[in-house]
C-alpha positions in Angstrom: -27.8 52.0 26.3 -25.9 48.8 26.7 -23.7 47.6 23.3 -24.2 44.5 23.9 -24.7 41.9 21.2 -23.6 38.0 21.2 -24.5 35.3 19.7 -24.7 32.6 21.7 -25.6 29.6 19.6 -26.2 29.7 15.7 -26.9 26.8 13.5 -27.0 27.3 9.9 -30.5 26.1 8.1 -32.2 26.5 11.6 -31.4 29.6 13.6 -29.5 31.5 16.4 -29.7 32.7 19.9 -29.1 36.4 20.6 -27.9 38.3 23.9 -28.4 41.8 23.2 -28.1 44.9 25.0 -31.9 45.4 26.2 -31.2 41.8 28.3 -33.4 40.1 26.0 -32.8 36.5 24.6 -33.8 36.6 20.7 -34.7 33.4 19.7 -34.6 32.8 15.9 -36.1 29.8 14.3 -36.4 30.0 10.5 -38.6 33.7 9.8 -40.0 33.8 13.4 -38.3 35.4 16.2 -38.9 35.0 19.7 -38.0 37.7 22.2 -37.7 37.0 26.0 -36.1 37.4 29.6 -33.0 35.7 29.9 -35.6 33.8 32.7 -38.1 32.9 30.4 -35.2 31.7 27.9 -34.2 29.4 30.7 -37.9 28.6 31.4 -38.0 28.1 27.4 -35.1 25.8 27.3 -36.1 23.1 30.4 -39.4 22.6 28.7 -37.5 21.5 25.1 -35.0 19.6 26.9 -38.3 17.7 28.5 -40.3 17.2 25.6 -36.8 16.0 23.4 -36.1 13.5 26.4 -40.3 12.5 26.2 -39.8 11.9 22.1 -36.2 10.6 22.9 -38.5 7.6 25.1 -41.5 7.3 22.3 -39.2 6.9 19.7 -37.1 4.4 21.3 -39.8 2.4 22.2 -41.2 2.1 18.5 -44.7 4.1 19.7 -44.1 6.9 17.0 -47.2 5.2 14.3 -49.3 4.4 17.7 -49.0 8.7 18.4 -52.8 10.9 18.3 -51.9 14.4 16.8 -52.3 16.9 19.7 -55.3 18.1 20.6 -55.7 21.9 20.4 -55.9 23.8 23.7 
């Protein structure tokens, strides 16, 4: 078995990102933990980097009060 085990990013108060030896991404967010392919990690991170640059657009125009909650899928 591989010994790997790095952290790659860790924020205090939010969570960390975990490289470990069964080439799983463990993504930890407060109590929940998220385990994944490094490609679905990558997958994982485009779609946060588009929806931070969508809010990043909302909230610069001033549209946050004008926002519906999401609809369930």
């Amino acid at each position: 078995m591989n010994d790997i085990n790095v952290i790659l990013a860790e924020r205090n108060g939010t969570g960390a990102i975990r490289l470990c030896g069964c080439n799983c991404i463990h993504l930890s967010i407060g109590p929940v933990t998220i385990n994944m392919a490094p490609e679905m990690f990558a997958q994982a991170a485009l779609l946060v980097k588009q929806a931070m640059e969508s809010l990043t657009v909302i909230v610069e125009a001033g549209n946050m009060e004008e926002l519906q909650p999401a609809r369930p899928n």
